[in-house]
Backbone bond lengths (Angstrom), bond angles and torsions (degrees), N, CA, C in turn:
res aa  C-N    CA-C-N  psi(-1)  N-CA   C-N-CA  omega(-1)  CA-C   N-CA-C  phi
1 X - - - 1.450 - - 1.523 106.76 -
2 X 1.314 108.28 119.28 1.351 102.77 -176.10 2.301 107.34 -139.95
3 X 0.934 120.89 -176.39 1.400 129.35 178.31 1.777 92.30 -91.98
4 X 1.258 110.40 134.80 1.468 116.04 161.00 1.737 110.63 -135.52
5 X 1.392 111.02 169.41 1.111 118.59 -164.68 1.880 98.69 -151.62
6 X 1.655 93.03 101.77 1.540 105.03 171.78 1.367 148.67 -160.34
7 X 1.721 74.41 39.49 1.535 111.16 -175.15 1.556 97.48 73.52
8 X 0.628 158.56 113.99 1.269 159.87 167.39 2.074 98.80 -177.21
9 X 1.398 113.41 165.50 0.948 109.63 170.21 1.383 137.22 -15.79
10 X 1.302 126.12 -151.93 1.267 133.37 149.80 1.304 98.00 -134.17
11 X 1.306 118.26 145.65 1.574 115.65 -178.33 1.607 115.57 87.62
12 X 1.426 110.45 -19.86 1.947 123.47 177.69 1.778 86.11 -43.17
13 X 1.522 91.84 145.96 1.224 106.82 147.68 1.599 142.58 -115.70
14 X 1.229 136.12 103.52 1.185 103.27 -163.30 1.451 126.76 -132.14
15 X 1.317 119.11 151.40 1.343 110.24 -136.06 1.791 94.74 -121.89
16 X 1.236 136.39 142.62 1.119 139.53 149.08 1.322 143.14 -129.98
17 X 1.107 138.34 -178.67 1.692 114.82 172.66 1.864 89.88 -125.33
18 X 1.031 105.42 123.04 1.850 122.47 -173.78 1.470 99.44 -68.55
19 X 0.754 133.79 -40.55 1.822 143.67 -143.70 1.561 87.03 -85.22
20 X 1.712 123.59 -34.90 1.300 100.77 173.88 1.608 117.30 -139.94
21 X 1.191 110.18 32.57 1.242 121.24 153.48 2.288 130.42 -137.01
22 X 0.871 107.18 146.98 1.614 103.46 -153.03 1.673 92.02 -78.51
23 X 1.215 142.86 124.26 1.768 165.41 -114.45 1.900 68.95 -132.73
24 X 1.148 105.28 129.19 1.601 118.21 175.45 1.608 102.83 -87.49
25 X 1.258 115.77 115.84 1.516 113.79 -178.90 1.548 118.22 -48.66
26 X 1.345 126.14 -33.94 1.164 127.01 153.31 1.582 137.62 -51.10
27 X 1.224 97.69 -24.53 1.594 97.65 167.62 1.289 134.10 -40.31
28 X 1.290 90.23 -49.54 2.123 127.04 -165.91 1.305 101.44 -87.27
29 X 1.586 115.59 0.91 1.575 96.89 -151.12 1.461 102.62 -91.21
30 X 1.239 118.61 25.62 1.793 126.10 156.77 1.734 119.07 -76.58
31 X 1.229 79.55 -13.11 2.027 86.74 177.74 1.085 113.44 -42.99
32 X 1.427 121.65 146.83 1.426 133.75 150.61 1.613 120.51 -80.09
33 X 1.160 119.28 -17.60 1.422 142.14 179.79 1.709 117.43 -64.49
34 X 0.999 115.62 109.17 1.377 122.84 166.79 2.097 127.78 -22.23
35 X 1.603 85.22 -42.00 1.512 95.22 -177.14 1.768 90.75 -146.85
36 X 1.495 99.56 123.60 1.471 108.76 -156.54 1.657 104.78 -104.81
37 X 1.250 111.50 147.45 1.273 135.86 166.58 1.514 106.44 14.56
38 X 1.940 102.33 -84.79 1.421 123.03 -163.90 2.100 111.90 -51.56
39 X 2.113 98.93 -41.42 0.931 110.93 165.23 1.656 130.53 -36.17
40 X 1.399 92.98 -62.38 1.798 111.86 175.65 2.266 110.90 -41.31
41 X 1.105 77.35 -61.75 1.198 110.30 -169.78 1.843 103.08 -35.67
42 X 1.328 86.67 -63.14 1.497 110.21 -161.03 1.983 92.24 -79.09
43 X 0.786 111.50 -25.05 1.928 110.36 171.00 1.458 108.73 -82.63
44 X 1.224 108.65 -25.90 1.901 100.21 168.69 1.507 107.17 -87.07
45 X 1.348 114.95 -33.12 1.861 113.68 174.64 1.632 102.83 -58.47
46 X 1.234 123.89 -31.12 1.304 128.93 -170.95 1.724 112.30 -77.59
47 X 0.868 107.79 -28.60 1.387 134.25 -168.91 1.282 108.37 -84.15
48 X 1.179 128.71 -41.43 1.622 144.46 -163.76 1.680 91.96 85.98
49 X 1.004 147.08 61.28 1.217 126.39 152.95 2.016 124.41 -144.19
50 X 0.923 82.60 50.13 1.844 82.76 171.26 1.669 99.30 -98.81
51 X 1.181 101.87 -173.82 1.052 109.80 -171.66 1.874 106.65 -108.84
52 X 1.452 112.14 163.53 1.277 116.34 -178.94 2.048 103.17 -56.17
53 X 0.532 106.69 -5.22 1.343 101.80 -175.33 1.687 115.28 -160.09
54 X 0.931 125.37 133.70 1.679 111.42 -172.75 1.253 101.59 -161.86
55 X 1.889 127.17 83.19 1.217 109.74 -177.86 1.546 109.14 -106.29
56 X 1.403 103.62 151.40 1.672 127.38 150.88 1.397 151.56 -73.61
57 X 0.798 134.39 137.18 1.496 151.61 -175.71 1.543 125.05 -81.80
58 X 0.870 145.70 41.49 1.680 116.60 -174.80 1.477 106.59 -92.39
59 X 1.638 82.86 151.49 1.904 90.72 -177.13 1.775 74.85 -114.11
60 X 1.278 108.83 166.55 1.365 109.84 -174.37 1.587 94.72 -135.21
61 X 1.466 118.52 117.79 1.321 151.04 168.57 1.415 120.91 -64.55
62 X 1.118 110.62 157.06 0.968 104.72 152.71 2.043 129.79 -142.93
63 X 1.274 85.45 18.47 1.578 81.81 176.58 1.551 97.62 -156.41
64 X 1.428 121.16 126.08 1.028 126.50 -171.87 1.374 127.71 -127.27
65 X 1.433 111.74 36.32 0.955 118.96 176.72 1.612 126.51 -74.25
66 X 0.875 134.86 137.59 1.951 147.73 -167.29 1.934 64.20 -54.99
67 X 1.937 87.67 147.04 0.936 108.94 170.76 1.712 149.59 78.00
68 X 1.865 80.96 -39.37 1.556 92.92 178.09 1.736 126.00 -72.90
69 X 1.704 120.82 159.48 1.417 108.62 -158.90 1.531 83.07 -84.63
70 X 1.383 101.36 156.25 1.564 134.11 -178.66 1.862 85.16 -62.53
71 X 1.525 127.12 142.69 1.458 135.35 138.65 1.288 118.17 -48.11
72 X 1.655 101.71 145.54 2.119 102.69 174.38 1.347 103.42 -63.62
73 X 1.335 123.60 -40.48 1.661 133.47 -176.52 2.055 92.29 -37.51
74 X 1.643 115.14 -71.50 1.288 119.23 -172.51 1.471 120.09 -53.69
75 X 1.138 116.48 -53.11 1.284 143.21 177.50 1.712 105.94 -42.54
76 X 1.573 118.83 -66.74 1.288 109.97 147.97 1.141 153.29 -43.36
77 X 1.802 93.54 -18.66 1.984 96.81 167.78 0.964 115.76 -90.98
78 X 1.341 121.92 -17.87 1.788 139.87 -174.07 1.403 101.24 -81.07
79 X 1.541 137.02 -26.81 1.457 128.31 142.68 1.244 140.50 -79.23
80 X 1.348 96.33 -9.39 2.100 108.08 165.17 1.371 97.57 -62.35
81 X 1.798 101.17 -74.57 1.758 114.31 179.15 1.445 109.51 -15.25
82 X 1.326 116.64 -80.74 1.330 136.44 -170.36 1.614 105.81 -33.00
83 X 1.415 92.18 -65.86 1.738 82.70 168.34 1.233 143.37 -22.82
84 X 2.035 86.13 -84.39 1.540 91.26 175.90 1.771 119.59 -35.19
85 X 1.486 102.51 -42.90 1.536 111.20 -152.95 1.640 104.46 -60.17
86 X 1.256 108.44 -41.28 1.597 109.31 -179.99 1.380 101.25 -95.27
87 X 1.657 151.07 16.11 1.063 135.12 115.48 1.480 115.60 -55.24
88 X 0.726 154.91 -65.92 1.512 162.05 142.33 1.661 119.96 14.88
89 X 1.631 92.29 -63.82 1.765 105.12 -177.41 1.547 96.88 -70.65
90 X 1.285 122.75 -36.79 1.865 123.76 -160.07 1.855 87.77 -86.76
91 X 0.818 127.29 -18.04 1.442 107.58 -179.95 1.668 112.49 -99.81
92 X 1.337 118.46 2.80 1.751 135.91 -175.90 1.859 90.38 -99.40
């Protein structure tokens, strides 16, 4: 679960499974992280090592400045997310 940025709403959610589709390096590119999300991803696909299944999260932001309060728009997707995600683990 991470913040993405792709023109899309604020508050979008968007969901994929990595293991079989290629994570657009731009997605992630709100990271604070040195070597980002899509990067990782795509060096374990390279590698042979993701997993049979490996899905993602983006809530899509829109202002990312250090510091600033999260939007209700985000804030509400960050409790959808949450959901699904521990519907998800309890049904595995």
């Amino acid at each position: 679960i991470d913040a993405v940025s792709s023109g899309a709403s604020s508050g979008s959610i968007h969901r994929m499974d990595a293991s079989r589709e290629v994570v657009p390096s731009k997605f992630f590119s709100c990271s604070t992280h040195d070597f980002g999300v899509a990067e990782a991803i795509e060096m374990g696909r390279a590698l042979g090592q993701l997993p049979r299944e490996l899905l993602l999260f983006g809530i899509e932001g829109n202002n990312f400045q250090p510091g600033e309060k999260m939007s209700d728009e985000v804030e509400r997707a960050m409790e959808l997310v949450a959901e699904e995600v521990l519907q998800l683990v309890s049904s595995s």
